[in-house]
C-alpha positions in Angstrom: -15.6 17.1 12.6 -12.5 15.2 13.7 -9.9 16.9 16.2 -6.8 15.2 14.1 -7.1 17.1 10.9 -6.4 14.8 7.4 -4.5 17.3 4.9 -5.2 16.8 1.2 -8.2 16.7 -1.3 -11.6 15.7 0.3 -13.5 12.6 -0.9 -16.9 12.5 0.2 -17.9 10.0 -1.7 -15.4 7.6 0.1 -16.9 4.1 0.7 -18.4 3.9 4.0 -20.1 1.6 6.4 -20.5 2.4 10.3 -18.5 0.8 12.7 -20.3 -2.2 14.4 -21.8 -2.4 17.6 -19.4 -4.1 20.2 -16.4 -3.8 18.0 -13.5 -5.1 20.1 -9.6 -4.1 19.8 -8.5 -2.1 16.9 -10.9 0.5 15.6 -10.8 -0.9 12.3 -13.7 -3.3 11.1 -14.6 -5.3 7.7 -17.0 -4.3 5.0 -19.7 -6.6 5.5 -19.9 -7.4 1.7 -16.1 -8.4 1.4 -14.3 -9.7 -0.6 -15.3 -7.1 -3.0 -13.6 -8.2 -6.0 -13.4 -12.3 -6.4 -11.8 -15.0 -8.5 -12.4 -14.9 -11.8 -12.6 -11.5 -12.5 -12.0 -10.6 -16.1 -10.8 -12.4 -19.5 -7.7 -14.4 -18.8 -7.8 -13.5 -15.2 -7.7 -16.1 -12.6 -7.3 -13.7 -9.8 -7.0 -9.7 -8.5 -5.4 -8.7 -5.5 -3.0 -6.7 -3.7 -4.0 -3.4 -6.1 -4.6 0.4 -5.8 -7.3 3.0 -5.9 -7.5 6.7 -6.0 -10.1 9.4 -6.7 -9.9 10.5 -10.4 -12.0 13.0 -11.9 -15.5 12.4 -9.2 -15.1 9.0 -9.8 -12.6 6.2 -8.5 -9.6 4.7 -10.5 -7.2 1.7 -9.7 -4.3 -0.5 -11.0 -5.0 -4.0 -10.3 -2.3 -7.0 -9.7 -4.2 -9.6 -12.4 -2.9 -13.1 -12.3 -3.4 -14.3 -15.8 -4.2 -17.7 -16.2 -0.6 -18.4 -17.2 0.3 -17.4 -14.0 1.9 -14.5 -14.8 1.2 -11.3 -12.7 0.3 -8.1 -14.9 -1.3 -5.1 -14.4 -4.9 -3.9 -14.9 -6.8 -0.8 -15.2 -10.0 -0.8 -13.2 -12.5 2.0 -13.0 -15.6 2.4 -10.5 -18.4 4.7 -9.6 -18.5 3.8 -6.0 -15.0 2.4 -5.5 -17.0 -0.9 -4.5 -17.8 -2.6 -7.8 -15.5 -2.3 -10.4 -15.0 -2.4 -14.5 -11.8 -3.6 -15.6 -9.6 -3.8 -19.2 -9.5 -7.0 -20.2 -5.6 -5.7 -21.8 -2.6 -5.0 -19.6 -2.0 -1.5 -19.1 0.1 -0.8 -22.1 3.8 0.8 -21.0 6.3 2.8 -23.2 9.5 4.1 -22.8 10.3 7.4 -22.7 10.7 7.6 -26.7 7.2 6.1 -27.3 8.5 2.5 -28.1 6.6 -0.5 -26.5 8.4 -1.3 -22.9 6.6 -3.7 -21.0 8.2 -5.5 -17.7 8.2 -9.7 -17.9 5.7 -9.4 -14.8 4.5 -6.8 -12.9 2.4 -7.2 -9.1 1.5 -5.7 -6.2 1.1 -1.7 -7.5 0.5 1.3 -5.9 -1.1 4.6 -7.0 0.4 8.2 -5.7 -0.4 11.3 -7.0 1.9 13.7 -6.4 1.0 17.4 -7.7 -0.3 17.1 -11.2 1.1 13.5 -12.1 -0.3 10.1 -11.3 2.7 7.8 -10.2 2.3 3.9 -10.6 5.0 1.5 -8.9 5.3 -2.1 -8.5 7.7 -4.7 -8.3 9.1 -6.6 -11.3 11.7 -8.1 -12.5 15.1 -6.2 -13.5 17.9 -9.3 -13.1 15.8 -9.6 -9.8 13.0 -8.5 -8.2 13.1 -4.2 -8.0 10.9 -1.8 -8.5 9.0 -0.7 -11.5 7.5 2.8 -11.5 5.6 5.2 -14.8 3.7 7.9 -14.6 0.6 9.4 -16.6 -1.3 12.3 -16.3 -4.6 11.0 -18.4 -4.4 7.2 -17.8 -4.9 6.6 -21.1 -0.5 7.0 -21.9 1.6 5.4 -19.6 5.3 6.1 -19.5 7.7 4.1 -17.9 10.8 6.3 -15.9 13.7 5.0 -14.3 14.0 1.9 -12.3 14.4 3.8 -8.5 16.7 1.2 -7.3 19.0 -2.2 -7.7 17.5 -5.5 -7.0 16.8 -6.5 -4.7 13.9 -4.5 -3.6 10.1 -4.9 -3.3 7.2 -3.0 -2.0 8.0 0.8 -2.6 5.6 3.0 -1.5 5.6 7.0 -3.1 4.7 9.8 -0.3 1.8 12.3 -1.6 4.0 15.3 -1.6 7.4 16.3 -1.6 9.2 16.9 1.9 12.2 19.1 1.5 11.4 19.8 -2.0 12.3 16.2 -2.6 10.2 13.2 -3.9 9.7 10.7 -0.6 9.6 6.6 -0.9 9.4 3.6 1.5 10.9 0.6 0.2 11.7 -2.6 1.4 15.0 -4.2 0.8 15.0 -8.0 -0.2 16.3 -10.7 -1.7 15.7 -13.2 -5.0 13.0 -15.1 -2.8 9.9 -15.5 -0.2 12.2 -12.7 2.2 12.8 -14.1 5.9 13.6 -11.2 6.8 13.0 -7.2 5.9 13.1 -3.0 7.2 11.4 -0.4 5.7 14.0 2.5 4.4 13.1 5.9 3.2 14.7 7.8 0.4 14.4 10.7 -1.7 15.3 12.2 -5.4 15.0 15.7 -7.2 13.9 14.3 -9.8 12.4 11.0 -9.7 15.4 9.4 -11.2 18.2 9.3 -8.7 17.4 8.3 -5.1 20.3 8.5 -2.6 20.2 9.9 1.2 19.0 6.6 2.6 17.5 6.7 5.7 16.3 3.5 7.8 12.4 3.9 9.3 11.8 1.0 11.3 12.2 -2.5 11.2 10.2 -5.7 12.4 8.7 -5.4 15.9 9.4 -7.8 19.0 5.4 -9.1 18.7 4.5 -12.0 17.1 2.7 -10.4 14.3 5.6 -8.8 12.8 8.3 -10.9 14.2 9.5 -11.8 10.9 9.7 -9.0 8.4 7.9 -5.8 7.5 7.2 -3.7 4.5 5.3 -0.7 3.3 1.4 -0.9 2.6 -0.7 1.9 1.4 0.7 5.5 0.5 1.2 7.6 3.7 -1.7 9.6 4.6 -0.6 13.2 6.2 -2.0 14.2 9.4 -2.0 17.0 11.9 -0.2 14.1 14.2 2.4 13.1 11.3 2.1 10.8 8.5 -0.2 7.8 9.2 1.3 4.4 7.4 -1.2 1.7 7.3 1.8 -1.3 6.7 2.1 -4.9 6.6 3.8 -7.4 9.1 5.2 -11.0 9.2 5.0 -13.8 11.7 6.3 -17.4 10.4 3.8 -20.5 12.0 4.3 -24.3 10.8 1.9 -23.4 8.6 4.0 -20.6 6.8 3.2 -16.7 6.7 1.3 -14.7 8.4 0.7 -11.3 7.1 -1.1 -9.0 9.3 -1.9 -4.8 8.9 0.0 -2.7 11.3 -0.2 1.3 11.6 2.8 3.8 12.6 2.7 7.6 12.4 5.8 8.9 11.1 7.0 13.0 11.9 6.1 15.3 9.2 9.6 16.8 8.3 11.5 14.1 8.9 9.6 10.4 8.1 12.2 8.4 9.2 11.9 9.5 12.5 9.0 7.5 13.9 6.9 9.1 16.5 4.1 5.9 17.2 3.8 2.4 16.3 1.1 0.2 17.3 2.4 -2.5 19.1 -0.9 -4.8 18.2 -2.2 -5.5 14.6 -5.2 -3.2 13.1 -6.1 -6.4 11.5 -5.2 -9.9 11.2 -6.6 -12.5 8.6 -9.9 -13.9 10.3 -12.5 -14.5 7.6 -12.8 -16.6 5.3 -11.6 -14.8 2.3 -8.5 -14.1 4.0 -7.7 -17.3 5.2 -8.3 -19.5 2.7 -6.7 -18.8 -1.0 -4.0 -18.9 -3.1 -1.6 -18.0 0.3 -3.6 -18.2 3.0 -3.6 -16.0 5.5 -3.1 -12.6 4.1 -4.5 -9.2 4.7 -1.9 -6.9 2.6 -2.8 -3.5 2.5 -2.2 -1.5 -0.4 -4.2 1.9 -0.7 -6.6 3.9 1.1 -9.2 6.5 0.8 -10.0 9.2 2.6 -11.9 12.0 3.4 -10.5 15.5 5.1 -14.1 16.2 6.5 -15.7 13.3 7.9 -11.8 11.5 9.0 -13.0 8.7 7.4 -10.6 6.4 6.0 -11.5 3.0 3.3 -8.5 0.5 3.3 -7.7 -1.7 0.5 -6.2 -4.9 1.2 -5.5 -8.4 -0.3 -6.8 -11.2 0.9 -5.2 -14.6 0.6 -3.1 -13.5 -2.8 -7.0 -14.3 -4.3 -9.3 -11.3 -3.4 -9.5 -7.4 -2.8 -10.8 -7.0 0.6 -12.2 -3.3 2.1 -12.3 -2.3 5.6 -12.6 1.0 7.4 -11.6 3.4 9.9 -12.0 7.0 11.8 -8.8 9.0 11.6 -9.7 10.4 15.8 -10.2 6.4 16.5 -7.3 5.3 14.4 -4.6 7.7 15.8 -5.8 7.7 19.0 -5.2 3.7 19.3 -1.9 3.7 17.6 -1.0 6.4 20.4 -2.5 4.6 23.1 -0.6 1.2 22.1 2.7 2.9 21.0 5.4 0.7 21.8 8.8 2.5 19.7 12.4 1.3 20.3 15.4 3.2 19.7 16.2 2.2 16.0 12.2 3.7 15.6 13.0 7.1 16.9 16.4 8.1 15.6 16.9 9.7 11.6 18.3 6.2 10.5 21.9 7.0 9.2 24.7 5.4 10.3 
């Protein structure tokens, strides 16, 4: 039993291999079978990364960034019996509008997957006159509705909260520009009624340390805790050999998420193996989902792996928090609401 409780739905089927002998530094280690989806993956897909999983219905579920062989991101429905091997559609997933009409987005990549009460909430970025966010729900996964665009370009890497705070819907987001962003904060806001978002609040931004010296942006959906919400997120260093994205983890307070209460001044995990260093953009791990389970504290993370491969690594919530806490290094724009 773990002394920091995990609030939600229990998953005891969660992936899970034990933590290696003489692991050093963060508490967070590498399946040993990784990468556990490679190139090559289904019909007219060169490549599947950067994607999200949730339980669904004693089994596992996921929307998959699929580069098509065009190029072209899309996204793909996946299903999986152990959340480790997976079956995908060889078809997009097929969006409509809100009358039923075809509405597909010109591309579509890195998506996430939030349930929130009795509706399954997709998001991604796409393009709307410049990169934004894309979002749809479903309740089945078998219709897929797309709602309203959340905000203006430009805007990548939105991340829905679990519940409502408030009585409001919660998102991270990262504002952007048109390109390859040198630079990048992670905001919060909130809506009624997942169509207008307004009370803007600022959460952090990127960190003095090399690993996130460059930008920052939301990873997997935030996982609530008797401690806060944990956020598993990515960070940014630039090298003479270009990007370096690395996984960070902050806890945010409960009632109020853009207050944050401990960040990790080291990385959780940096790109060491193969699979993450050598790709389509080396030198990746991007995390994008988790799963978890409320009576063991065990937590599966989801990553991408050189924009070429799904990688899966673990962690313990006691050992997780308990590091973050230990290596919390917050400065004042961390700790205060974020309005100005």
């Amino acid at each position: 039993m773990s002394n920091v409780k995990i609030y939600g739905i229990s998953t005891p089927n969660v992936p899970w291999q034990e933590k290696p002998e003489g692991l050093c530094g963060a508490p967070v280690w590498r399946y040993s079978e990784n990468p556990i989806i490679g190139r090559n993956p289904v019909k007219g897909v060169a490549r599947i990364f950067n994607s999200a999983v949730m339980p669904y219905e004693g089994e596992f579920i996921g929307v998959f960034r699929g580069e098509q062989t065009n190029g072209i991101p899309y996204i793909y429905l996946g299903r999986s019996k152990d959340a480790v091997h997976w079956d995908f559609d060889e078809n997009k997933i097929p969006f409509k509008d809100e009358d039923g009409n075809d509405f597909m987005p010109k591309y579509a990549y890195d998506p996430r997957l939030v349930k929130v009460e009795d509706t399954y909430y997709i998001i991604w970025c796409q393009d709307f006159f410049g990169a934004a966010i894309g979002m749809a729900k479903t309740t089945d996964f078998k219709s897929f509705t797309r709602i309203e665009n959340p905000f203006l370009p430009f805007n990548r890497n939105a991340v829905l909260f679990p519940r409502k705070i408030n009585g409001n819907f919660m998102m991270l987001s990262r504002p952007s520009d048109s390109g390859h962003t040198p630079f990048g904060d992670i905001f919060l806001s909130e809506s009624p009624d997942m169509v207008y978002w307004g009370k803007h609040r600022h959460v952090m931004g990127k960190g003095s340390e090399w690993w996130e010296s460059l930008k920052i942006g939301g990873g997997a959906a935030p996982i609530e805790t008797s401690e806060g919400w944990l956020l598993f997120y990515h960070g940014v260093t630039g090298t003479c050999n270009g990007y370096v994205y690395s996984i960070g983890g902050a806890i945010l307070d409960i009632d109020n998420p853009s207050v944050v209460k401990y960040r990790c001044e080291n990385f959780l995990l940096t790109p060491e193996e193969w699979y993450e260093e050598r790709g389509f953009v080396p030198n990746v791990a991007f995390p994008c989902a988790t799963l978890q389970d409320a009576n063991t504290g065990r937590i599966a993370i989801y990553y991408g792996c050189a924009d070429t491969y799904v990688g899966l690594a673990f962690t313990q919530i006691d050992d997780v928090i308990g590091y973050i806490k230990e290596h919390s290094v917050v400065c004042e724009a961390d700790t205060e609401i974020g309005r100005r």
